[in-house]
N, C-alpha and C positions, 0 to 999 in steps of 0.2 A: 956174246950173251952177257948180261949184264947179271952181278951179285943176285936182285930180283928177280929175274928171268928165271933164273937155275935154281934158285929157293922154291918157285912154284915150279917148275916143271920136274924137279926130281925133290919134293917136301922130305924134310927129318919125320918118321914116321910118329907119331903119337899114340899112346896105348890106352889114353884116359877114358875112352868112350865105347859105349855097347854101339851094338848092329842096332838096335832099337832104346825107344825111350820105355824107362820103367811104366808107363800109361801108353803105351801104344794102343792103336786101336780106337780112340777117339781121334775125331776129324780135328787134326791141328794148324792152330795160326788159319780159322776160318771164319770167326766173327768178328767187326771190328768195334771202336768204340761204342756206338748207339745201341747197338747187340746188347753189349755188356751189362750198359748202362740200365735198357730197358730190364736185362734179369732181377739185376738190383732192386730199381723201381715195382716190379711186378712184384717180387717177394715181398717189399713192404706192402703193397695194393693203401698207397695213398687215398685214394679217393674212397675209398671202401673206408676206410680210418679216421677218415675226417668225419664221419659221420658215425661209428661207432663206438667209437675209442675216448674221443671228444665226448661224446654223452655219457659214457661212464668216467670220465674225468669231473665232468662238472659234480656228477654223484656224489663224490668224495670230497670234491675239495668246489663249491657253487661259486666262492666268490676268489678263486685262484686258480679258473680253468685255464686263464690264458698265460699268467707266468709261472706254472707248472709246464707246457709244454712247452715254454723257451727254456724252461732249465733242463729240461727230459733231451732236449736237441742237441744244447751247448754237451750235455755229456756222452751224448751218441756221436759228434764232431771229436771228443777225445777219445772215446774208443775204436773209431774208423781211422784217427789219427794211428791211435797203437796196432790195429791189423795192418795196416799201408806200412810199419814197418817191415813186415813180411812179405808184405806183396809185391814189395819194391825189388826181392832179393829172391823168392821163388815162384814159378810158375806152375802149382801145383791147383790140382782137383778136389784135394780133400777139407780143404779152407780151416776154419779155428782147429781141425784134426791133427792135420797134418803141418798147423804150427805152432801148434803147443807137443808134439811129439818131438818135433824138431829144439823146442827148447828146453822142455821139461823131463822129456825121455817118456819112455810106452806105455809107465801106467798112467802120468797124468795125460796123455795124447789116447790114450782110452778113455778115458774121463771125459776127456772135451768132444770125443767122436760119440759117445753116447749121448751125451746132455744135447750135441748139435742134431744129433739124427731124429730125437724128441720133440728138440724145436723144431724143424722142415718138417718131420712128418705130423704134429701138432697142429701146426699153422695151416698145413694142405687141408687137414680137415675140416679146420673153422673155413677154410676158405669155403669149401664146397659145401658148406651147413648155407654158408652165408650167402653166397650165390644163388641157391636155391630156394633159400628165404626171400629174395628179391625179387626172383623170379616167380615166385609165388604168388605175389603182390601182383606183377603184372598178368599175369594169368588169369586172377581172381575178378580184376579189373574190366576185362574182357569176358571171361564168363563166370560168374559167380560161383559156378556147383565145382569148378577147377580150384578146393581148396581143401585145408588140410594135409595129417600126416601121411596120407598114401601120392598125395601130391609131389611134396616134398621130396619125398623117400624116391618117387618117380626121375625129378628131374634132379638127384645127386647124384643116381645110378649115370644119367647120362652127360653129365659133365663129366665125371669120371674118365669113361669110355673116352668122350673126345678130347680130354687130356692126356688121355694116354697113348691114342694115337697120335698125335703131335709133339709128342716127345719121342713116341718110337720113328716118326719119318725123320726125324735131324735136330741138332742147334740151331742149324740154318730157320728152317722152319717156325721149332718154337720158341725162338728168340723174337722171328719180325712178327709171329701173333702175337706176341707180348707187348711188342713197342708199339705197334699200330693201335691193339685193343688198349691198352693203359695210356698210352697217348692221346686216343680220342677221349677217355674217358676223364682226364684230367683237365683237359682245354673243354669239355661241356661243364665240367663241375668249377671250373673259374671263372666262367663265362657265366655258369647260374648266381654264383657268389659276388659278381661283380654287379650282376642286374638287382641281386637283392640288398645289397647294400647301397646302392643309388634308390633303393623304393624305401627302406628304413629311414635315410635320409642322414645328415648331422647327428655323430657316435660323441658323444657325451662319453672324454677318456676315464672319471672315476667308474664308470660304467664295468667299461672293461679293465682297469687298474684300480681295483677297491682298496689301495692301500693301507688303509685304515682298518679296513676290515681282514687283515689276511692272518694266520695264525701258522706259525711252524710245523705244526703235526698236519694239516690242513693243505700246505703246501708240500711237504714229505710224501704225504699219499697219494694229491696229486701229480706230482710228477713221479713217482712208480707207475702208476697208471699209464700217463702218459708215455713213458716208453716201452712199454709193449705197441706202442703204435711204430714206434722205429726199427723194432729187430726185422732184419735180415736183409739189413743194409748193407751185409760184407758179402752175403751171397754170389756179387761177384768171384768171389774168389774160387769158387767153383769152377770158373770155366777159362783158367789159368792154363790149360792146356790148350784150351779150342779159339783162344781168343788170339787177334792179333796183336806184337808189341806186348805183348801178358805185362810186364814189369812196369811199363806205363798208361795200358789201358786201365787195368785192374784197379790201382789205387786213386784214379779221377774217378772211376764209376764209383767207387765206395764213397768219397768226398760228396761228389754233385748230387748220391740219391739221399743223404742226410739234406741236406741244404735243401733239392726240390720236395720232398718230403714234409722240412721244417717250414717251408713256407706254406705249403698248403695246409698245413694244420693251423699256423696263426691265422691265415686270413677264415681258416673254416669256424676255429673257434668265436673270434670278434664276430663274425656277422650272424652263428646263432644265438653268443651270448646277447647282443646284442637289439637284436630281433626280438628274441622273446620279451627281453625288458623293457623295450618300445611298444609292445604288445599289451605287457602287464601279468606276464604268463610264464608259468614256472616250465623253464627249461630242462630241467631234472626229471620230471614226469611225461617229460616227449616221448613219444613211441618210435615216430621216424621222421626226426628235426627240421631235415630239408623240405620232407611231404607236405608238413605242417605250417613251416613258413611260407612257401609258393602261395598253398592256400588261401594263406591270411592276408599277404600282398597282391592277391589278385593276378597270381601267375599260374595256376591249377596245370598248366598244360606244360609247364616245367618238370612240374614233378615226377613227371612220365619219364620225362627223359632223366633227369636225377637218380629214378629207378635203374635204368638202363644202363647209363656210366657205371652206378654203386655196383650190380648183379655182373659187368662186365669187369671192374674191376679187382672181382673175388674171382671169377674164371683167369684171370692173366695172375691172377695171385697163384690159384691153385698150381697154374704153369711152373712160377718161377720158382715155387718152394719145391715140388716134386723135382724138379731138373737139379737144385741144388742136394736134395734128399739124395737122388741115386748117383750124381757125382762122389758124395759122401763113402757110398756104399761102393760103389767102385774100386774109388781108394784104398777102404780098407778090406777087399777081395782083395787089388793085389797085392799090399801088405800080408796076407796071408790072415789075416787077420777073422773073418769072413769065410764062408764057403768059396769054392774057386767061381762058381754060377755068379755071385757078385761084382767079381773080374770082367766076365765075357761082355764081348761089344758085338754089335751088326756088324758084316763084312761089308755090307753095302752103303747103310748110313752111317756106321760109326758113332752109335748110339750103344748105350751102355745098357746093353739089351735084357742082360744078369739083373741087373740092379732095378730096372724096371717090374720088371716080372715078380722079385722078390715085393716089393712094396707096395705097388698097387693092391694085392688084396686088404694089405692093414689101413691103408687111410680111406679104400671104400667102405671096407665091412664096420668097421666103429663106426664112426657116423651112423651108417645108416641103422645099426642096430639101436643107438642112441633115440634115433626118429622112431623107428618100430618100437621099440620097448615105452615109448607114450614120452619119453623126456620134454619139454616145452624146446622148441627151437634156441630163441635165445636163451635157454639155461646151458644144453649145448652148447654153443656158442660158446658159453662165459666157460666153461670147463674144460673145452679144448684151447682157448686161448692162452686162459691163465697156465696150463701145462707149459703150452709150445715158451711161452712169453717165460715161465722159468728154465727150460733147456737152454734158451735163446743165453741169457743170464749166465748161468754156473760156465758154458762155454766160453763167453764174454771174460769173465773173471778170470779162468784157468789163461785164455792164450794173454791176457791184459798183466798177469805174473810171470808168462814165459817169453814175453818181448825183452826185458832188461837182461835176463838170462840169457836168452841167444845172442840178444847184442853186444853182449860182454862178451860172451866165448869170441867171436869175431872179429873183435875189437872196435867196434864200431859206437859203443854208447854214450850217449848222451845225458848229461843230466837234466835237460830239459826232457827228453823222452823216460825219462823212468820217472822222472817226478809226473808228467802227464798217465803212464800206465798207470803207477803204483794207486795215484788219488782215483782211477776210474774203478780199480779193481776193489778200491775201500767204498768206496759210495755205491757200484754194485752189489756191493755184498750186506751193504743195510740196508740198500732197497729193497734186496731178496727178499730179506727179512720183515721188513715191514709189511711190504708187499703181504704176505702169505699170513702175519699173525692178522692186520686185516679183513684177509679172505674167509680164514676160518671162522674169524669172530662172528663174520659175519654168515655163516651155514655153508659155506661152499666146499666142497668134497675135495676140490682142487688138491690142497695140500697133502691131501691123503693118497690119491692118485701120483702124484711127485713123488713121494715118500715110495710109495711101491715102486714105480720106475726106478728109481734110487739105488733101493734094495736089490735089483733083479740084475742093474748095470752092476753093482757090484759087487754081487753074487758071481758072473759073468766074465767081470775082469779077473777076481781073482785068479776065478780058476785057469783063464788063459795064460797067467801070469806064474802058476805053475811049471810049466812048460818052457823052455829056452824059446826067448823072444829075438828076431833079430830088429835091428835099426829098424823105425817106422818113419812113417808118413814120406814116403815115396813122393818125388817131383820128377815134372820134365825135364831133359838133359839133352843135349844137344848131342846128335848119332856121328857113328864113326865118318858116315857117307858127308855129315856136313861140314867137316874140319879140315883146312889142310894139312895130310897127312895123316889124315886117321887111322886108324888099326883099330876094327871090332877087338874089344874083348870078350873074355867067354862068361856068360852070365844064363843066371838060372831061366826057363824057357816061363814066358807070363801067360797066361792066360787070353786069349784072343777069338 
């Protein structure tokens, strides 16, 4: 028998590893790349974006629509740069949570788990404001008297429901409606974009590059704007235990959904700026840009489908943000962090069946209280976004200061990596800023609603912070069963 031989068949015991991983309980190493990717994609809901996000870019900034969203890109490319530092090195569920705990330590990894849990569940709600706004449309289409807030309010309630059943059946599940629905809906909304730029015809570039006319502030506030269309591009990292390869699926899906993202916003911007100014017609006062275009170009029966993608688009959104929401809350259930109900998973599907339960009633009931209480839809809209779009932010920030941190403790840093963090986490943080004295100036409640969130996280942390805290933000770890020579250690029992 050979040195090897007797190495495996009688192994030196090792004692480094539990019976189970600290996230036990969810279905692991069970979706693979396109899975991931598609969560990514869903959570941003590109095609929903390129038509809302884009029209309130032009708002602020008309003749710097389109290189406000190349610059909003190029900096979403260096912050998915600084999460792929972590994602390269952990396989964890709780995403900006549980890597800025890991770098900065529990209270600012409370910090980033509250500001992230604002954005997902933020974003879920604009999602389902805005799906059912679409769906409103087509409704109203087909029969006229099918309109209004009892409408609305109707078919919120029932995306809900069917998001939440397709989160409680599996990953499996609402991974591939995420990638089928937002994959269809992106190849019909390129496929419109491409017919309607061969009907506009020869794009006269000062058109879209008004160089002459472009002014710093002007371009500042549109590209603040413009990336709220990119958050929750890392939301891969969510599924860091469910995923296959996690160390190298994770940081290509954060990469490629900046990238397919940033491309469908340029070509979305160019062909409505574009369009309208072939037109003669003020782009800024569109209602629904796409609908308006088809019309004018003599494609009316586009628009239908335009509708369909946009209203689909916000359903695979509402997917991807709620599956990232109660990964979050999972996490910080079994960090202790949380009630232990936050912990608990399906034994069958291995779905984080705590975490569900918990959340679902808050991103159904606002909303819809929002609709009932008479709010205008798109004002909604704009107040849940602007929310989620600053959680999205202050999380950004907090883990984009704790990547140089961890990589130093490690030994692994770079000076090209912290000069990338450090500059994302300065330019996030005046776009915050601009962002929101913008908002206010201009009558929106938004800031004020942050401000309370703010206040209540860290009302919330303190007091947790009273208490002896142990180490946070829990990852995957490789079980005794899978090592040669393992030896369970004894570890506190998780919640399951």
């Amino acid at each position: 028998m050979t040195a090897l031989a007797r190495a495996i068949a009688r192994p030196e015991p090792v004692h480094d590893f539990g019976a189970t991983s600290p996230l036990h309980g969810l279905e692991r190493r069970t979706v693979g790349f396109w899975d991931v990717l598609a969560q990514s994609v869903a959570a941003v809901a590109p095609v929903a974006a390129s038509t809302t996000v884009v029209l309130l870019v032009a708002g602020v900034a008309p003749s710097a629509t389109v290189i406000s969203i190349v610059i909003a890109g190029v900096l979403s490319l260096a912050v998915a740069a600084t999460v792929s530092q972590f994602a390269r090195r952990l396989a964890a569920a709780g995403s900006t949570y549980t890597y800025t705990a890991r770098g900065l330590g529990p209270g600012a990894g409370l910090a980033a788990g509250a500001a992230i849990l604002v954005g997902y569940g933020a974003i879920a709600m604009f999602a389902l404001l805005g799906g059912a706004y679409y769906v409103s449309f087509l409704l109203a289409a087909v029969w006229p008297a099918l309109a209004g807030p009892a409408v609305i309010a109707a078919v919120l309630v029932a995306e809900a429901v069917v998001v939440a059943l397709v989160l409680w059946r599996g990953i499996r599940l609402s991974s591939r409606v995420a990638l089928v629905v937002e994959g269809l809906s992106v190849a019909l909304v390129v496929v419109l974009l491409v017919v309607l730029l061969v009907q506009i015809g020869p794009i006269d570039p000062a058109v879209v590059f008004p160089v002459g006319q472009w002014s710093p502030a002007a371009i500042a506030a549109g590209s603040v704007i413009a990336l709220t269309a990119f958050v929750g591009f890392e939301s891969a990292a969510t599924l860091g235990v469910e995923a296959v390869a996690p160390l190298r699926t994770v940081p290509r899906a954060i990469t490629w959904t900046v990238v397919v993202a940033g491309g469908l916003y340029i070509v979305a911007a160019v062909t409505q700026v574009a369009g309208f100014d072939a037109l003669g017609a003020d782009f800024t006062s569109a209602v629904s840009p796409i609908n308006e275009l088809t019309a004018a170009y003599g494609l009316g029966g586009w628009g239908v489908v335009a509708d369909l993608g946009i209203a689909a688009s916000f359903v695979a959104c509402a997917i991807g943000s709620t599956t990232a929401l109660t990964r979050v809350l999972f996490a910080m259930g079994r960090d202790g962090v949380l009630p232990t109900l936050a912990g608990r998973t399906h034994r069958r599907f291995g779905t984080p069946i705590g975490a569900i339960a918990l959340s679902f009633p808050a991103i159904t009931v606002i909303p819809l209280a929002l609709v009932v209480a008479g709010v205008g839809i798109r004002d909604a809209m704009h107040l849940t976004i602007a929310v989620g779009g600053a959680g999205y932010i202050v999380a950004y920030i907090l883990v984009c200061v704790a990547a140089p941190v961890f990589l130093s403790r490690i030994g692994e840093l770079t000076w090209r990596t912290a000069a990338i963090a450090i500059v994302s986490a300065v330019v996030l943080t005046a776009a915050l800023v601009l962002f929101f004295a913008g908002d206010a100036a201009a009558g929106s409640p938004a800031l004020w609603v942050v401000l309370g969130c703010a206040a209540a996280a860290g009302a919330a942390i303190a007091l947790r912070l009273r208490r002896p805290v142990e180490a946070l933000g829990s990852y995957d770890e490789p079980t005794a069963a899978e090592v040669l020579g393992g030896v369970a250690r004894t570890r506190g029992a998780g919640a399951s």
